[in-house]
C-alpha atoms as a printed R data frame, in Angstrom:
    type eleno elety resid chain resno       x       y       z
1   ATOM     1    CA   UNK     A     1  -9.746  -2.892 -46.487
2   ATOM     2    CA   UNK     A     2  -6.931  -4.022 -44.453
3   ATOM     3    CA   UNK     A     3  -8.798  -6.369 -41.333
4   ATOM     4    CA   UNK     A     4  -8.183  -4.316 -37.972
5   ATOM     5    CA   UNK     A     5  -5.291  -6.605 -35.828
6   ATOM     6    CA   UNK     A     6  -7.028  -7.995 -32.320
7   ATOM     7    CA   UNK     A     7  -6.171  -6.214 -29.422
8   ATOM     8    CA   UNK     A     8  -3.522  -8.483 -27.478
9   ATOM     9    CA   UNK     A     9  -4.738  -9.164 -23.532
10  ATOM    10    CA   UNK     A    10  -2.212  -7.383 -21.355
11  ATOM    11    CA   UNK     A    11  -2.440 -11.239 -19.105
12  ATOM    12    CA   UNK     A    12  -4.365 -14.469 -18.845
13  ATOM    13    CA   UNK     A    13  -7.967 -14.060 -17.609
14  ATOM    14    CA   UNK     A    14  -7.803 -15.202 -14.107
15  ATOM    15    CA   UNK     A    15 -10.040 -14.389 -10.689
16  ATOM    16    CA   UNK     A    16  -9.308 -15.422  -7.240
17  ATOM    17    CA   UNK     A    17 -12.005 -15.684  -4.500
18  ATOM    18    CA   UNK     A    18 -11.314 -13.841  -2.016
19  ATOM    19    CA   UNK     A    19  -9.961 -10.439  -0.629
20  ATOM    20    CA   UNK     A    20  -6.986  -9.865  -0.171
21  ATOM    21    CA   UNK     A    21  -5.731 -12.270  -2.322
22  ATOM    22    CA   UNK     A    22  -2.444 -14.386  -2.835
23  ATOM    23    CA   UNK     A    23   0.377 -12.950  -4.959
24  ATOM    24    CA   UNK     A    24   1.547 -16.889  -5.037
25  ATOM    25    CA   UNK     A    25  -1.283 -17.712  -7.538
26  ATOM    26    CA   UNK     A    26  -0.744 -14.636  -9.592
27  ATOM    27    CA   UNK     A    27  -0.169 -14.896 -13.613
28  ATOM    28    CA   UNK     A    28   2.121 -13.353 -14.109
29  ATOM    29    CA   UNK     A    29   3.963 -12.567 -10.762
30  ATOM    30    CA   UNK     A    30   3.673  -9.263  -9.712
31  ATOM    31    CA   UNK     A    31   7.631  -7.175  -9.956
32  ATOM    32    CA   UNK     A    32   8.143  -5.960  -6.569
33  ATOM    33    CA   UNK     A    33  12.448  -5.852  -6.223
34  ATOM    34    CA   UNK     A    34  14.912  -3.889  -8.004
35  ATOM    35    CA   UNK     A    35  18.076  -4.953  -8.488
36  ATOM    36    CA   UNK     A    36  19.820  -1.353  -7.639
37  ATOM    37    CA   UNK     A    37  22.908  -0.858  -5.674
38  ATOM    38    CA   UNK     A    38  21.211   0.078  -2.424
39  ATOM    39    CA   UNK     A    39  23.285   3.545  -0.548
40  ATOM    40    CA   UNK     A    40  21.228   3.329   2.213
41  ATOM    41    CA   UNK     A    41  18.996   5.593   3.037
42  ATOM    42    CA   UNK     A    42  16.846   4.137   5.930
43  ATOM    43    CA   UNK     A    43  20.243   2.631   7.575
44  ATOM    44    CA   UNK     A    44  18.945   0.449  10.436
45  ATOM    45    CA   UNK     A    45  15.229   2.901  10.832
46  ATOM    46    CA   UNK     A    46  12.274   0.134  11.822
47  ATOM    47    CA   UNK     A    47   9.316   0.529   9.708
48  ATOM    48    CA   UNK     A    48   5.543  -1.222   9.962
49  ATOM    49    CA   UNK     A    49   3.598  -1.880   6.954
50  ATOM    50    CA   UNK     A    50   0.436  -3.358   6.578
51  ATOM    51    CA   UNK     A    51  -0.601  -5.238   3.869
52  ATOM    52    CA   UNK     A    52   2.941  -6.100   3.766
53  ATOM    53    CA   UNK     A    53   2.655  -9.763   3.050
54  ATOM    54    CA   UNK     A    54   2.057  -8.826  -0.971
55  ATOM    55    CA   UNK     A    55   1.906  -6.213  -3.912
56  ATOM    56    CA   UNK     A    56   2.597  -2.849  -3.071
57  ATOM    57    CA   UNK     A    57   3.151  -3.384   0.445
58  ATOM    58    CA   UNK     A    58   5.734  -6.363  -0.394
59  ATOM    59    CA   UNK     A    59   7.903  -4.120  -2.929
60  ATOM    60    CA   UNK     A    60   7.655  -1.390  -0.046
61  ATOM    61    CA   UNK     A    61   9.040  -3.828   2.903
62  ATOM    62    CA   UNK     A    62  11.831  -4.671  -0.074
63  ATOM    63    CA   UNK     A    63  12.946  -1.260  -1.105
64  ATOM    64    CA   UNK     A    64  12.921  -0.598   2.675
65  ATOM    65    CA   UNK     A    65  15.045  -3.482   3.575
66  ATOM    66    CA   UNK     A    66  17.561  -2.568   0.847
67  ATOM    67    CA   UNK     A    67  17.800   0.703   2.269
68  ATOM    68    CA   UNK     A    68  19.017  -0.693   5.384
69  ATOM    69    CA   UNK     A    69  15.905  -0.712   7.235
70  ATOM    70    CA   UNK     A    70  14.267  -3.770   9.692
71  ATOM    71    CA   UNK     A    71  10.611  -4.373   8.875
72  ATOM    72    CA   UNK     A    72   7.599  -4.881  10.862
73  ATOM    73    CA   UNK     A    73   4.988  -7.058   8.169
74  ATOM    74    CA   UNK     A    74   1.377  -6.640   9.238
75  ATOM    75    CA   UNK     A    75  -0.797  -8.675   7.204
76  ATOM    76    CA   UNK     A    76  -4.203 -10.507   7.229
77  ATOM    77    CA   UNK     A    77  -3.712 -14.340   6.548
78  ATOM    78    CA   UNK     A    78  -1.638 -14.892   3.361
79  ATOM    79    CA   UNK     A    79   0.883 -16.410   5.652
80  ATOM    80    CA   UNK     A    80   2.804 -18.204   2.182
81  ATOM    81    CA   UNK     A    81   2.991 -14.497   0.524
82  ATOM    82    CA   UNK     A    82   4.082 -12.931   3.860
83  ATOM    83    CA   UNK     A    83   7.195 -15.295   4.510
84  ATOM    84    CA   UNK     A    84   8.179 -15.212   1.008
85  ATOM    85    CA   UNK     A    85   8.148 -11.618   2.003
86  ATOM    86    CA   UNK     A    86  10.394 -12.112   4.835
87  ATOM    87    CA   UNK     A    87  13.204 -14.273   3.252
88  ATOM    88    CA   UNK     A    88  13.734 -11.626   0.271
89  ATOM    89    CA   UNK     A    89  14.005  -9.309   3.345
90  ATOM    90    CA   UNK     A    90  16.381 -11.279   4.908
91  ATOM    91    CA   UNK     A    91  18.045 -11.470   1.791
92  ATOM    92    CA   UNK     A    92  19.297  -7.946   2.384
93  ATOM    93    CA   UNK     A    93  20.600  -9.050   5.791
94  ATOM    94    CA   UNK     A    94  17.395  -7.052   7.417
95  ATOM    95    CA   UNK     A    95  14.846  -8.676  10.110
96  ATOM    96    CA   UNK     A    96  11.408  -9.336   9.121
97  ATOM    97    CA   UNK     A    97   9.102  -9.852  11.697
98  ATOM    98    CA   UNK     A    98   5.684 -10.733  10.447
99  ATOM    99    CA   UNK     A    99   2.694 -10.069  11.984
100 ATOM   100    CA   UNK     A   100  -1.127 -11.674  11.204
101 ATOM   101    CA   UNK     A   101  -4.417 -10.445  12.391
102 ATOM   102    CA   UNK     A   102  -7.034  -8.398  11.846
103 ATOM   103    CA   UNK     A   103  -6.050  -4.264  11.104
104 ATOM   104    CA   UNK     A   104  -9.834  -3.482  11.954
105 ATOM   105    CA   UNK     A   105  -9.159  -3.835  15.240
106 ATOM   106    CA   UNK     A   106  -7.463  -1.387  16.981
107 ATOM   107    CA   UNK     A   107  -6.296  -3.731  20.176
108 ATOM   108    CA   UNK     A   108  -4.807  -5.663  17.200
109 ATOM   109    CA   UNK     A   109  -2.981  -2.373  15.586
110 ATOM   110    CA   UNK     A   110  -1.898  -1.419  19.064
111 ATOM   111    CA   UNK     A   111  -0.183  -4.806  19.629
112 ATOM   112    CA   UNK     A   112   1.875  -4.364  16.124
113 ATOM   113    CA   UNK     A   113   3.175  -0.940  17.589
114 ATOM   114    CA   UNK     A   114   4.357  -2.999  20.488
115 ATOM   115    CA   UNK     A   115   5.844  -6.048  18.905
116 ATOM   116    CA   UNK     A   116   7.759  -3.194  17.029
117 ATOM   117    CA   UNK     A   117   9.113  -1.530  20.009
118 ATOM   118    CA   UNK     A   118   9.978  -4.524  21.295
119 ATOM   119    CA   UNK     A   119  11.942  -6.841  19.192
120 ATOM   120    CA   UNK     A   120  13.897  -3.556  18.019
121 ATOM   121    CA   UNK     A   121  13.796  -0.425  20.552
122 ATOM   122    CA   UNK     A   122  12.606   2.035  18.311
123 ATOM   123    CA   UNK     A   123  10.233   3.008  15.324
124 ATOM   124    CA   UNK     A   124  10.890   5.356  12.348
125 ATOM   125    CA   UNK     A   125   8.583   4.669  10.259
126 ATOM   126    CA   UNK     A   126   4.705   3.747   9.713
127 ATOM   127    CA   UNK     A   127   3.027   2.773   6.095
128 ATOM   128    CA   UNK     A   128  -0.353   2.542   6.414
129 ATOM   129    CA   UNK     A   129  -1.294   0.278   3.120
130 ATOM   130    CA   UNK     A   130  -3.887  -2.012   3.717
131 ATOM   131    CA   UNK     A   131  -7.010  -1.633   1.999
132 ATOM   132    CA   UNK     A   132 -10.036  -4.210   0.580
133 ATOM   133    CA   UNK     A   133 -12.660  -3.374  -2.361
134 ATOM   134    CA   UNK     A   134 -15.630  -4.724  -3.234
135 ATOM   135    CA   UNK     A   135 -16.858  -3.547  -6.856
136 ATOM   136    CA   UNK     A   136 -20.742  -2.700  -7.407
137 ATOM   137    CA   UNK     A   137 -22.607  -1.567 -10.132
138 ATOM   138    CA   UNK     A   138 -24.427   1.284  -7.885
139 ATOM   139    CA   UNK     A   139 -24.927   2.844  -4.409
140 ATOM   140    CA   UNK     A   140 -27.611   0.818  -3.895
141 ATOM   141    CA   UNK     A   141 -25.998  -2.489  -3.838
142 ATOM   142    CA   UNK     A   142 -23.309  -1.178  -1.156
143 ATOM   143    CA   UNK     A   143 -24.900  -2.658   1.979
144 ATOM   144    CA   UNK     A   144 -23.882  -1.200   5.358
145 ATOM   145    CA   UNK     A   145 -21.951  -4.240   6.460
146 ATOM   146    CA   UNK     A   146 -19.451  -3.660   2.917
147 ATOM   147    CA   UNK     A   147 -19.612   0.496   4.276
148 ATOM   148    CA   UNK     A   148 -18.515  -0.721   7.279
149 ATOM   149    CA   UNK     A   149 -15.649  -3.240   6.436
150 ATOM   150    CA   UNK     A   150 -14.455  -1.117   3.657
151 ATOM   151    CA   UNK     A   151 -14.278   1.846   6.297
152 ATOM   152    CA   UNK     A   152 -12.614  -0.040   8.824
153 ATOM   153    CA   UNK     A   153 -10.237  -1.725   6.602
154 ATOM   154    CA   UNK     A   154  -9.180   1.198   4.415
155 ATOM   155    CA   UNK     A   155  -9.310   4.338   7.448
156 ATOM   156    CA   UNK     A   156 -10.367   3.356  10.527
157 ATOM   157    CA   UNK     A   157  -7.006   0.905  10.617
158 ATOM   158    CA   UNK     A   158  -4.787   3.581   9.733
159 ATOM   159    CA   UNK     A   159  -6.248   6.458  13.041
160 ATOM   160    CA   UNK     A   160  -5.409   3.370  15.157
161 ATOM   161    CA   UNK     A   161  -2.088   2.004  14.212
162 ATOM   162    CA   UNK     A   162  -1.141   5.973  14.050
163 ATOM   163    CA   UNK     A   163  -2.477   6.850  17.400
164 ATOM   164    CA   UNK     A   164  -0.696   3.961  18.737
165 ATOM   165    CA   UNK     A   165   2.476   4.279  17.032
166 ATOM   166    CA   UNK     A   166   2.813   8.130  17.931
167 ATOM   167    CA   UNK     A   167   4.489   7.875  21.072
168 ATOM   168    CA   UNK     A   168   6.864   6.637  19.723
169 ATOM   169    CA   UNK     A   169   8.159   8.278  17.086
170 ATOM   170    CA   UNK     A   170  10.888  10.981  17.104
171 ATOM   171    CA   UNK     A   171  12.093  13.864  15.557
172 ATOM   172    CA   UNK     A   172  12.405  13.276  11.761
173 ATOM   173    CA   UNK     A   173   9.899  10.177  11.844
174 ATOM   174    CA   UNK     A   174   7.696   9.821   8.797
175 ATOM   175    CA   UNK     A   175   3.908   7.992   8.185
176 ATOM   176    CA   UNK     A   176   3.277   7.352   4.386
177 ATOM   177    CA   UNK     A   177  -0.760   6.358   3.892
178 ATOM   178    CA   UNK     A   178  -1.654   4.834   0.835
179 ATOM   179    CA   UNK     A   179  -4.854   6.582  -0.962
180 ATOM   180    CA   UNK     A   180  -5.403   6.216  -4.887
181 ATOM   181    CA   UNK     A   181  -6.012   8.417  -7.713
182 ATOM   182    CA   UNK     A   182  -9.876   7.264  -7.077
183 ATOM   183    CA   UNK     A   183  -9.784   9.753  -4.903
184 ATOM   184    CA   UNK     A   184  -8.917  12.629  -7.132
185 ATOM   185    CA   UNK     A   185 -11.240  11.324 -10.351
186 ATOM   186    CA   UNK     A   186 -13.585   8.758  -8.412
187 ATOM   187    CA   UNK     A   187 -14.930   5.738  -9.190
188 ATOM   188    CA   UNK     A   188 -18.408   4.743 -10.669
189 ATOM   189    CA   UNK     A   189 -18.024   0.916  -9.395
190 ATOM   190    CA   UNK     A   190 -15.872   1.850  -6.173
191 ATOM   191    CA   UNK     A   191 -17.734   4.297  -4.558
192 ATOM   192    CA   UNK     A   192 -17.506   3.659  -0.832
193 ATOM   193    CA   UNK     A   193 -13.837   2.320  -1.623
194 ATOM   194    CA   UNK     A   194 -12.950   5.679  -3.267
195 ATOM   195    CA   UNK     A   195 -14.712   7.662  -0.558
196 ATOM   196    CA   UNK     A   196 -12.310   5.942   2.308
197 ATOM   197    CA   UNK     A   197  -9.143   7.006   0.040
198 ATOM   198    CA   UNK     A   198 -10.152  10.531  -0.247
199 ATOM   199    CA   UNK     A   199 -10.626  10.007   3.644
200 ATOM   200    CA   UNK     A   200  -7.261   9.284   3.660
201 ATOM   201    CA   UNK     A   201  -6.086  12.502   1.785
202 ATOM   202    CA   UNK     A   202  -7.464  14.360   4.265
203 ATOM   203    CA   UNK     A   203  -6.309  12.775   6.806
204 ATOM   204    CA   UNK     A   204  -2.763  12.946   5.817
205 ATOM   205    CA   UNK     A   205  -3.107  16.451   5.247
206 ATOM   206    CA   UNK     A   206  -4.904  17.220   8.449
207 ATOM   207    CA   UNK     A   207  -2.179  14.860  10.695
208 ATOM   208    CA   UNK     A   208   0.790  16.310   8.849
209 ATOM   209    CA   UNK     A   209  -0.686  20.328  10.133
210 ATOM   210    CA   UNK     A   210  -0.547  18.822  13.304
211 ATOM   211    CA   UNK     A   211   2.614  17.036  13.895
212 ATOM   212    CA   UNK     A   212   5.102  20.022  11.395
213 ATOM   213    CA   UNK     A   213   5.847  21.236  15.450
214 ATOM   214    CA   UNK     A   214   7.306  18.083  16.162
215 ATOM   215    CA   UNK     A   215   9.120  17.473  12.776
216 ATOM   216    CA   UNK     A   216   7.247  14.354  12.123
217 ATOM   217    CA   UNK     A   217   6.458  14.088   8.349
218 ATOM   218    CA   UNK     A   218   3.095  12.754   6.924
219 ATOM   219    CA   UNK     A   219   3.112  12.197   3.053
220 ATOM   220    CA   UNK     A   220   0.486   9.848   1.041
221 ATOM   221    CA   UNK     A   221   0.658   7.701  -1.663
222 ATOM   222    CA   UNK     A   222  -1.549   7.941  -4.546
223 ATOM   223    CA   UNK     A   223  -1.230   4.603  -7.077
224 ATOM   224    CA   UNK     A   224  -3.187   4.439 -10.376
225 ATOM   225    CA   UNK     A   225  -3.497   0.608 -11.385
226 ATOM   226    CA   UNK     A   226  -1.331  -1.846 -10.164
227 ATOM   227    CA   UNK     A   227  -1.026  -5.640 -10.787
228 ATOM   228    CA   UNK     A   228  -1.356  -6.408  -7.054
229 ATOM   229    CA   UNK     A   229  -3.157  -9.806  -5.657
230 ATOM   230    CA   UNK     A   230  -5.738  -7.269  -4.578
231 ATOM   231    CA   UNK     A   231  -7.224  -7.139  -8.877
232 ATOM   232    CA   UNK     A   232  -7.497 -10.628  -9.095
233 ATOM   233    CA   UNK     A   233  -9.367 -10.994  -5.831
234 ATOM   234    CA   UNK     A   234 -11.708  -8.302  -6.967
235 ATOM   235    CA   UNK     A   235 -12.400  -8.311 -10.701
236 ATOM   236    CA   UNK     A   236 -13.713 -10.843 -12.876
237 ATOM   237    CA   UNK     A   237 -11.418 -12.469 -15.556
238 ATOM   238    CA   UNK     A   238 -12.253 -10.150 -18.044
239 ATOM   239    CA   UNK     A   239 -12.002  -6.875 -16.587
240 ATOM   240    CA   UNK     A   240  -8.409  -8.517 -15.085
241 ATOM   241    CA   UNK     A   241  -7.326  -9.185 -18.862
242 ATOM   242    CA   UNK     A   242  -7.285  -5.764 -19.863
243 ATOM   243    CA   UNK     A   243  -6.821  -4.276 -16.465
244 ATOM   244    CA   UNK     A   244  -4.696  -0.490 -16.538
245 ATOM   245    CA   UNK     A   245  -4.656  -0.088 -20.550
246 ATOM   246    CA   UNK     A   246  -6.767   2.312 -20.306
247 ATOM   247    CA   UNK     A   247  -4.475   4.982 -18.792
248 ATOM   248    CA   UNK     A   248  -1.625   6.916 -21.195
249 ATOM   249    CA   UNK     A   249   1.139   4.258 -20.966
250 ATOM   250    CA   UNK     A   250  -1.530   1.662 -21.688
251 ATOM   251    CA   UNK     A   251  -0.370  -0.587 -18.829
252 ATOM   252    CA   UNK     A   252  -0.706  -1.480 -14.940
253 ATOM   253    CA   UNK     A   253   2.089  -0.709 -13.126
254 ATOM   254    CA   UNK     A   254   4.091  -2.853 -11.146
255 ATOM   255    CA   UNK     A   255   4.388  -2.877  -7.424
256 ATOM   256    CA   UNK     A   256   8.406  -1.855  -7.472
257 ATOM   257    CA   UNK     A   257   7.127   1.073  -9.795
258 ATOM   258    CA   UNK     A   258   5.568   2.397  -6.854
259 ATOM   259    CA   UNK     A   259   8.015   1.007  -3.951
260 ATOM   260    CA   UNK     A   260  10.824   4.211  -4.766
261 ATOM   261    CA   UNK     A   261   7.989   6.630  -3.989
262 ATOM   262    CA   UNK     A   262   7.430   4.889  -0.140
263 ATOM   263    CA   UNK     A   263  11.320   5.052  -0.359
264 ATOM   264    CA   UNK     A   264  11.405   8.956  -1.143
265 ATOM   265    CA   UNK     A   265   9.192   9.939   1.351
266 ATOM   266    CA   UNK     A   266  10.627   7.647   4.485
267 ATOM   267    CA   UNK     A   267  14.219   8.895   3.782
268 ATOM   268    CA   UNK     A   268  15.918  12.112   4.131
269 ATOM   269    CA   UNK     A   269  15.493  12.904   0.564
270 ATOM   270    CA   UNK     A   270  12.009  14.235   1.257
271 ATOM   271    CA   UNK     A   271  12.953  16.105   4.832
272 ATOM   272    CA   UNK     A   272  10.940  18.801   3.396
273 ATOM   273    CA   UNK     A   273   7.923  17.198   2.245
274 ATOM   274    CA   UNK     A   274   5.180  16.681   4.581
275 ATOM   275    CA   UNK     A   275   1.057  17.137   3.604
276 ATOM   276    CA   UNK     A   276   2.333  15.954   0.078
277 ATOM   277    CA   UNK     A   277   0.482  13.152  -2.071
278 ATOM   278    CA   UNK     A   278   3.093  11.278  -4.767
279 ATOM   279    CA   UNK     A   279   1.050  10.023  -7.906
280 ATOM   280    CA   UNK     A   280   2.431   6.522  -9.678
281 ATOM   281    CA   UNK     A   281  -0.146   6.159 -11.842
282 ATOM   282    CA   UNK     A   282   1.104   5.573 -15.519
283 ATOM   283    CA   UNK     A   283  -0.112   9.015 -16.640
284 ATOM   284    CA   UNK     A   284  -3.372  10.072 -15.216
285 ATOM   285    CA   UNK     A   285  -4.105  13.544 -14.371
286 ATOM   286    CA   UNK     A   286  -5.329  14.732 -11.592
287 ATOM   287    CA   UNK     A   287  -5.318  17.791  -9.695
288 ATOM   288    CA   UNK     A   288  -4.448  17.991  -5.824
């Protein structure tokens, strides 16, 4: 009987301590640029993303920048990951203003609106992407301060950088919220974390019914698994090893895998999409 070949770790064990984590101590690096001939498709449009320092949020303020467009970087503290963030922005001749503090707050979110406004004169674009999880084994062991920072974080964040940034946008604007297919399939371990995303569906859904009369477009974001600093900074070294091979291509994907999506739905190539949820997920099905 021929002796069954060990299954090969997709990376190096590895944990980091805390939320949101640093892409700078990540093994490997996540992939967040793509070396495409950019044509331009957010030509000089000003965009804010949170959680823009790293992972998906990174890749997004890249593709964006390629495109054309000057960046707004809202992140936490990961000041190292955020001005790495900026120079490959400014790499595409694009400004990158970054942008620390605290999304939970909305005097915070309404100050980000306003640094945007006023280093550039306009704004385009928002991406609401930041998000925290905190794993546990069952409802029970979610207290109400983890409910409440994992509410705040995830939705609360994204009302009040919206409602802030709404005067502002024009005609032909577009918001892109990031949920996850946890909210199609759920989570057993990430249950008030999965609750917030399908928050988040509906939400995008509900704002996009009400802004179609002013031809503002709202669109979401689904990701499956994703080797963002977020994984390490959540899951023991273990469950990181093997992390997204349990999906159909067997893999996590990589933040630039999901970067052309934000890219879709912020340009003129999606001018008729709006209530819409895009699904990078390596194969997973879900319905909605």
């Amino acid at each position: 009987m021929q002796k069954s070949e060990e299954k090969k770790p997709l990376r190096p064990e590895q944990e980091q301590p805390r939320q949101p984590g640093i892409e700078a101590d990540m093994d490997p690096k996540p992939v967040f640029e793509k070396k495409d001939v950019p044509v331009g498709k957010l030509m000089d449009r000003v965009a804010v993303i949170t959680g823009g320092d790293s992972g998906i949020g990174r890749a997004v303020a890249v593709a964006f920048a390629s495109e054309g467009a000057d960046v707004i970087i809202a992140y936490f503290d990961e000041h190292e990951d955020a001005a790495l963030t900026q120079k490959h922005v400014q790499e595409y001749g694009r400004k990158a203003v970054l942008i620390p503090g605290d999304v939970t707050d909305e005097k915070h979110c309404i100050a980000i609106v306003e640094k945007a406004v006023d280093t550039f004169g306009r704004l385009d674009i928002v991406v609401n992407n930041a998000a925290v999880q905190y794993p546990q084994k069952k409802l029970e062991d979610i207290t109400a301060e983890q409910l409440q920072k994992t509410f705040a974080t995830n939705i609360f964040s994204q009302f009040y950088l919206t409602k802030a940034a709404l005067p502002h946008l024009r005609e032909g604007a577009a918001i892109i919220n990031t949920t996850s297919v946890t909210a199609y399939r759920g989570s057993g371990h990430l249950i008030d974390y999965a609750s917030t995303k399908g928050a988040i569906v509906s939400f995008t859904r509900s704002l996009a019914a009400t802004l179609a009369e002013k031809k503002i477009r709202v669109n979401a974001v689904a990701p499956g698994p994703i080797w963002t600093p977020l994984i390490p900074a959540t899951f023991d070294a273990e469950h990181v090893e093997s992390f997204g091979s349990d999906v159909p291509l067997k893999r996590a994907g990589e933040p630039v895998e999901v970067a052309t999506s934000y890219v879709f739905l912020a340009s003129d190539d999606a001018s008729y999409m709006t209530g819409q949820v895009l699904h990078p997920n390596g194969g997973e099905i879900v319905n909605g």
